[in-house]
N, C-alpha and C positions, 0 to 999 in steps of 0.2 A: 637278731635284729629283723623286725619286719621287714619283706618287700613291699613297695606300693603297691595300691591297687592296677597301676599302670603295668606294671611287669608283671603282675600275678594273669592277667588280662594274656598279657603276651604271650606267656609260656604253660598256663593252665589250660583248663579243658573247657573254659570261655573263651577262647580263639576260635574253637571249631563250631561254635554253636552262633556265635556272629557271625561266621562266615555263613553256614547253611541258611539262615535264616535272612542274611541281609538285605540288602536292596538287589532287584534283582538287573542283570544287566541283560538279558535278551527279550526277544519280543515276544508280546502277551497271549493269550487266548484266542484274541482275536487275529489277531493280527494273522495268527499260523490257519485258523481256519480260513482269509484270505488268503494265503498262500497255496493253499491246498486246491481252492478255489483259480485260483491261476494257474498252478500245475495243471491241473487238468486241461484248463483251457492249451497251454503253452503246449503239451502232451496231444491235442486232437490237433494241432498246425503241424507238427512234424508228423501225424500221423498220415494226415493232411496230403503231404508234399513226398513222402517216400510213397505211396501210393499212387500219388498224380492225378487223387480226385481235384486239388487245388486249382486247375486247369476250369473244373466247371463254374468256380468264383472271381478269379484274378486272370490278369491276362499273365503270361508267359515272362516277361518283361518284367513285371514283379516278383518273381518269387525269390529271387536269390536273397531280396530283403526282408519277405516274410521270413525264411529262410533261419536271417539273423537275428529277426525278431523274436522267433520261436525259440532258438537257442536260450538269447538273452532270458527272455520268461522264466522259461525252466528253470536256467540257474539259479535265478535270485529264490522263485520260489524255493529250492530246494536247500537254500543257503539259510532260509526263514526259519524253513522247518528244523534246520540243522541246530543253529540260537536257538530254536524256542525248546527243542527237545535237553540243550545246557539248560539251559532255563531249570527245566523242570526238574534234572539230576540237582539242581542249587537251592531245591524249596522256593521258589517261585513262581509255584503253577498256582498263580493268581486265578480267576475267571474274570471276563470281560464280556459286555453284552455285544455281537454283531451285531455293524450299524443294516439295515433292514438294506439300503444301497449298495453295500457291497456286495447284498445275494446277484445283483443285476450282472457281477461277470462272470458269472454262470448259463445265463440266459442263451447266448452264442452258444457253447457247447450244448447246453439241452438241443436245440433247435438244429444245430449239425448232428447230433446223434440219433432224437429221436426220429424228426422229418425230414434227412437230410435231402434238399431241395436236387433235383434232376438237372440237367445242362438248360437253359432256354430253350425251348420249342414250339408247336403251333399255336399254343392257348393262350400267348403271350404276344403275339404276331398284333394285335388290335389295340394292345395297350405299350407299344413299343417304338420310337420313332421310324422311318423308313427311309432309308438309304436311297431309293427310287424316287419318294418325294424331294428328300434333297436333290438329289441330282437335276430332277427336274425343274425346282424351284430357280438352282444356280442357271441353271443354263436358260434362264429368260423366259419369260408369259406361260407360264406352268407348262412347257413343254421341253422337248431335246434337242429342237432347232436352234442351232447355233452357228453363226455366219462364219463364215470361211476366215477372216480375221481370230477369232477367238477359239477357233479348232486347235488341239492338243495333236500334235504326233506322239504316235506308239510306234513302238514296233512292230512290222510286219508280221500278219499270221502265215504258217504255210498254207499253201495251196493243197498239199498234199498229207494225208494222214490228220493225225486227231491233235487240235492248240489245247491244251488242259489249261484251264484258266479259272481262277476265283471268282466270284460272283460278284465279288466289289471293284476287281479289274476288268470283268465283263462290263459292269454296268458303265466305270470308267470310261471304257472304249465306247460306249452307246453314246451316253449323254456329253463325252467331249470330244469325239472322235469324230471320222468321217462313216456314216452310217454304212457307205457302199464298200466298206474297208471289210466290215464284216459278212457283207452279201456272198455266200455259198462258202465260207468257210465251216468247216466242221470244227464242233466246238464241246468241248467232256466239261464238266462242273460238279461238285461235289456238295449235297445240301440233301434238306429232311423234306418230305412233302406234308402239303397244308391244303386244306379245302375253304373255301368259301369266302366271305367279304374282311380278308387280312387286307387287302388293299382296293384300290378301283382301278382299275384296267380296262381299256380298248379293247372293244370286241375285237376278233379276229375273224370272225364271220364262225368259226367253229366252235362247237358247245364241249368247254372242258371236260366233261363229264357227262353220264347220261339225264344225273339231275340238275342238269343247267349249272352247277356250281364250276366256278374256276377251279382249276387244281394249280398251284405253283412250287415251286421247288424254292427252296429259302437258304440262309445262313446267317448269321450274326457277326457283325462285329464289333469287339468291344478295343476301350483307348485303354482303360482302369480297371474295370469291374464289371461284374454281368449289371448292374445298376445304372450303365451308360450304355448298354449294344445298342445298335442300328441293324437291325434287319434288311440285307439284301432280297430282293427274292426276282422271279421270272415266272410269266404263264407259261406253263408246258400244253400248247395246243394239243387236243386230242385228251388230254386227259390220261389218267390212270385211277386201277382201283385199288393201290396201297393202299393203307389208311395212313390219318395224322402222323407222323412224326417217325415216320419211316423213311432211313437214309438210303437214299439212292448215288447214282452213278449218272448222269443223264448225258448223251451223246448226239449231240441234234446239229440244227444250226439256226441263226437269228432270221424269223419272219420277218425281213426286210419290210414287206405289203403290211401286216400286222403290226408292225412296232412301230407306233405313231408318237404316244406322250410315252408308255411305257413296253420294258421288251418284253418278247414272246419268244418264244425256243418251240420250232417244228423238230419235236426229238426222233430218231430214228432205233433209239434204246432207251429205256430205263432200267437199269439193273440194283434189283436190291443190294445194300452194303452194310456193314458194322459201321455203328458210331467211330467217329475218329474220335484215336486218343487226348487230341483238343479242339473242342468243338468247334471252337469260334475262333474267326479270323482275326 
C-alpha cells in the first residue's frame, strides 16, 4: 500500500532539503554587517573606559552608564552575528543591500581612531564660554562687586602654608566672596597655560609677557560633555615663557590692587606638570 505523500515528506530524504533550504529564521546580510558596524563601535567604548581616555569626552559622572551601554552594545551585536552565522549553516545566506544610513555608525569610531581629538585646551579658549564672564555677569554691572548683603560665606583660607584650590572655587571665592578674604593668602591651582586675547582682562599695570600678550592659567569645566565646558582661567602677572597648553602648578596669591572686573594671580612659582589623569573639573 502506498504511503502518502505527506509521510513520504516526513520520513524521506525531502525533510532535510525543506529544512536546509526553508525560510530562514535569523538575521540577514545586512543586518550582521550592522552589527559588525556596532561591535566595533561598542568595542572602542570599552576600549574607551578601561583606558580612561573617556575622561577627555564625558565627565566622570557618566561613565558608569557608558559603561552599561557599552556592554549592552556588544552583546547584542555579538548575538546578531551569532543568528546570522545559524543563518548561514541553514542555507540562508540571503544578500541584502546596506542602507547607505547605517555606514553613519561607523562615523564615531572612524573619528575616535583615526583623529582621536586631545582634552580641550588653548585653541578652544575663544570659542568656548567663560566661567569669568559668568561670574562676572551674575554678580551685577559686568563686574565682581557685590554688596555685603549678597556675599557667599566660604570657608576660611589658612593664613599659613599653601590653600590648593580649583580655579572654579578660586573664581567662586572672587566673584561671591569677600575680596579681602583672599588678600595675602597663598594659593596653588592646577591648569594649562594660554596666551593672548582667550579673554579681556584689567590691566595690572604689568606686561604678561614680553610681547605684551596676557599669559593666563585655565581649566575647564564640564556638567556632560566636553561640548558644554566653561573655561575658568586667571592672568598670571609677570607672565611666563611655557608655551600653549602647558600644565602647570601655579603658587602665587590674588592681586587684590589688580583684580577689578577679573582675577589676577601675583605667582611666586610656576612649576611645569603632567596633564592630570582628568582634565576637566
Amino acid at each position: 500500500m502506498d504511503r502518502s505523500p505527506d509521510r513520504t515528506d516526513h520520513h524521506g530524504h525531502d525533510h532535510d532539503e525543506r529544512i536546509d533550504g526553508g525560510p530562514a529564521t535569523g538575521p540577514g546580510f545586512a543586518a550582521q554587517i550592522i552589527a559588525v558596524l556596532w561591535l566595533l563601535t561598542g568595542a572602542l567604548v570599552l576600549a574607551l573606559l578601561v583606558s580612561g581616555r573617556i575622561s577627555t569626552y564625558i565627565r566622570t559622572f557618566w561613565q558608569p552608564l557608558t559603561l552599561t551601554v557599552g556592554i549592552l552594545v556588544t552583546a547584542l551585536a555579538i548575538s546578531v552575528l551569532w543568528l546570522g552565522a545559524r543563518r548561514e549553516n541553514h542555507g540562508g545566506g540571503g544578500r541584502a543591500t546596506v542602507s547607505p544610513i547605517a555606514w553613519l555608525v561607523f562615523v564615531p569610531f572612524l573619528l575616535v581612531v583615526i583623529g582621536a581629538p586631545s582634552p580641550l585646551g588653548a585653541a578652544m579658549l575663544d570659542n568656548t564660554a567663560s566661567g569669568t564672564e559668568r561670574d562676572a555677569a551674575l554678580a551685577g554691572n559686568g563686574g565682581r562687586v557685590v554688596t555685603a548683603r549678597e556675599r557667599v560665606t566660604f570657608e576660611p583660607l589658612s593664613d599659613s602654608g599653601v590653600n590648593e584650590l580649583n580655579l572654579d572655587d578660586l573664581h567662586n571665592r572672587y566673584s561671591y566672596g569677600d575680596l579681602a578674604d583672599l588678600g595675602g593668602k597663598r594659593i596653588k591651582v592646577l591648569g594649562f597655560i594660554s596666551h593672548g586675547g582667550a579673554a579681556s582682562f584689567d590691566d595690572s599695570g604689568r606686561e604678561s609677557s614680553a610681547d605684551g600678550q596676557k599669559v593666563m592659567v585655565n581649566r575647564y569645566k564640564i556638567f556632560c560633555c566636553a561640548a558644554d565646558a566653561v573655561a575658568y582661567s586667571a592672568t598670571l602677572a609677570g607672565g611666563t615663557d611655557l608655551p600653549d597648553d602647558t600644565w602647570v602648578e601655579v603658587v602665587g596669591t590674588v592681586d587684590t590692587d589688580a583684580s577689578t572686573s577679573h582675577l589676577v594671580l601675583d605667582p611666586e612659582s610656576i612649576t611645569e606638570t603632567k596633564e592630570p589623569r582628568i582634565p576637566y573639573l
